[in-house]
C-alpha positions in Angstrom: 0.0 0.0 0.0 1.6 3.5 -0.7 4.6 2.0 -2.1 5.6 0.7 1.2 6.5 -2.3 1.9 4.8 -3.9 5.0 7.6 -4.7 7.8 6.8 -6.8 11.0 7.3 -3.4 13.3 5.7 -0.9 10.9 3.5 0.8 13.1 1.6 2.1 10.4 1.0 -1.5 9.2 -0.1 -2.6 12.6 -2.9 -2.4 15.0 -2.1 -0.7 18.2 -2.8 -4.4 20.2 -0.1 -5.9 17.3 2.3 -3.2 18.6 2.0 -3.9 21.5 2.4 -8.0 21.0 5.5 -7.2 19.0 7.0 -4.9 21.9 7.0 -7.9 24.1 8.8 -10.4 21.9 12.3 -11.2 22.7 13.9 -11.4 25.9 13.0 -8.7 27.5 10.0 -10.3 29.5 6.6 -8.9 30.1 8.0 -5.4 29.4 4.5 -3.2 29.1 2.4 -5.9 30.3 0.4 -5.0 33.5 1.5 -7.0 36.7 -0.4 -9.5 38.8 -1.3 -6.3 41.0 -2.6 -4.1 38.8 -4.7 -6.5 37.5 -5.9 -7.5 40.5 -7.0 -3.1 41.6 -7.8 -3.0 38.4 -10.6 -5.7 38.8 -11.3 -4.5 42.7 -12.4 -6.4 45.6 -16.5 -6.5 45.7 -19.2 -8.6 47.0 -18.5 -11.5 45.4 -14.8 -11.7 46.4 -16.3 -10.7 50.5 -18.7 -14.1 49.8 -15.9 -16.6 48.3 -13.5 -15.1 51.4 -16.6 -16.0 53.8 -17.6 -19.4 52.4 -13.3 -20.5 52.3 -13.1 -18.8 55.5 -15.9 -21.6 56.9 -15.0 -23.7 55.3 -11.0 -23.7 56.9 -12.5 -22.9 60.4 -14.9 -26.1 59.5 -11.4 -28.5 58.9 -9.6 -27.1 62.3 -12.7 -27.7 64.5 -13.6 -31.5 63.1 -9.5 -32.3 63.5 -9.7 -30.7 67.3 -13.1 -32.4 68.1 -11.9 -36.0 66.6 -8.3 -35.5 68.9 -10.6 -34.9 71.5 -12.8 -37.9 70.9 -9.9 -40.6 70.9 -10.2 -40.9 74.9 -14.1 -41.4 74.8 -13.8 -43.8 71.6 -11.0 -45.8 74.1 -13.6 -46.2 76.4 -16.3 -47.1 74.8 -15.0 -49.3 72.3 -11.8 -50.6 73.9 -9.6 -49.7 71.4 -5.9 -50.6 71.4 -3.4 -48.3 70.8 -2.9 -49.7 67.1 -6.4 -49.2 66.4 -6.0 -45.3 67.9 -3.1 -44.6 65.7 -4.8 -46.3 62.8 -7.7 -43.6 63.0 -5.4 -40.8 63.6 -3.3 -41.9 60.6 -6.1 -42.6 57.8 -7.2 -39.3 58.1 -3.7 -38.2 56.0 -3.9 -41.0 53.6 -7.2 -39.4 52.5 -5.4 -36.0 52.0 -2.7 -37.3 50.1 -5.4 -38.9 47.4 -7.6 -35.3 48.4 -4.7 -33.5 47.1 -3.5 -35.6 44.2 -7.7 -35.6 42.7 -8.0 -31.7 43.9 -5.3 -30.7 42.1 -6.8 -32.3 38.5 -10.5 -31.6 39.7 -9.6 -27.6 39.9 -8.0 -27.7 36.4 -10.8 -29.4 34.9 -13.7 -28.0 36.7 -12.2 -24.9 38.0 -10.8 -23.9 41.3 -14.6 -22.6 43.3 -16.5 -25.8 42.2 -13.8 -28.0 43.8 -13.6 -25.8 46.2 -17.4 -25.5 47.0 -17.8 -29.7 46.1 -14.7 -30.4 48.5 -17.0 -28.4 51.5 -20.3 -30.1 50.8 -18.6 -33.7 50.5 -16.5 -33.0 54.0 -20.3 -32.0 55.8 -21.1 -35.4 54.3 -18.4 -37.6 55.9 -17.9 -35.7 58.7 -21.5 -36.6 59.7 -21.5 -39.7 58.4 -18.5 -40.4 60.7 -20.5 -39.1 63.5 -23.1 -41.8 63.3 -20.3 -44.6 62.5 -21.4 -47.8 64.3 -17.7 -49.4 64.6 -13.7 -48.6 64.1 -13.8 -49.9 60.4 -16.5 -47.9 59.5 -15.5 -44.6 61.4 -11.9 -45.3 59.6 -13.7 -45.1 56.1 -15.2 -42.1 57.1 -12.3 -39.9 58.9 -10.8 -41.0 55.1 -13.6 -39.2 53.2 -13.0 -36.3 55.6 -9.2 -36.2 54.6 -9.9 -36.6 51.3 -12.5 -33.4 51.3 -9.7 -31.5 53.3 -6.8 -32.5 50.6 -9.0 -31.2 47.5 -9.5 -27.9 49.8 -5.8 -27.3 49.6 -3.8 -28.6 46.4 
């Protein structure tokens, strides 16, 4: 056009966004490109960032309350069922097992369905076996269940 010939930096030739791409190639980094932090006042902080901060919030207060009430628990569970000290480390230990698989399937589960929904299914499935281990008639049972709780705990925190 014009007689010109049409160069990759011609700023005539280019959009302003193309510019811009081509003012960030080479190794000069994210030169020009706005930083996690203005991003971040850029987008603000409004009511739906107060409810996800809430709900998380609950949520964490939720996983350090069941852990201190379950510690709590052992002596009354030593009573009542006569557990051995195998069986009392056994509950106390199962609980991490289910993290370790919580985090491995938390970590996939937020790429593919997106960090809230895990977040938000990992809260609803630890009221679930939480209370589920509440009601647990034996040690087997309430051992499946404190591993549902981990698991629910390790999605929460991948």
């Amino acid at each position: 056009r014009n007689g010109r010939v049409w160069a990759p930096h011609d700023s005539v030739a280019m959009s302003a966004r193309n510019r811009d791409r081509a003012n960030l190639e080479g190794n000069t980094g994210n030169v020009g490109a706005p930083s996690l932090e203005d991003q971040i006042n850029a987008l603000g902080f409004g009511r739906f960032q107060w409810t996800m901060l809430i709900i998380f919030g609950l949520l964490t207060v939720a996983d350090g309350m069941e852990m201190v009430v379950i510690s709590l628990l052992y002596m009354a569970l030593k009573k009542e069922w006569g557990l051995s000290q195998m069986e009392e480390g056994y509950l106390a230990g199962v609980i991490f097992v289910g993290v370790l698989v919580g985090n491995l399937i938390g970590g996939y589960l937020g790429d593919t369905w997106g960090r809230r929904n895990t977040v938000l299914f990992s809260g609803v499935f630890f009221i679930v076996a939480a209370s589920a281990s509440a009601f647990a008639p034996d040690v087997i049972t309430l051992a499946i269940c404190r591993m549902l709780v981990g698991f629910a705990i390790g999605c929460k925190l991948p």
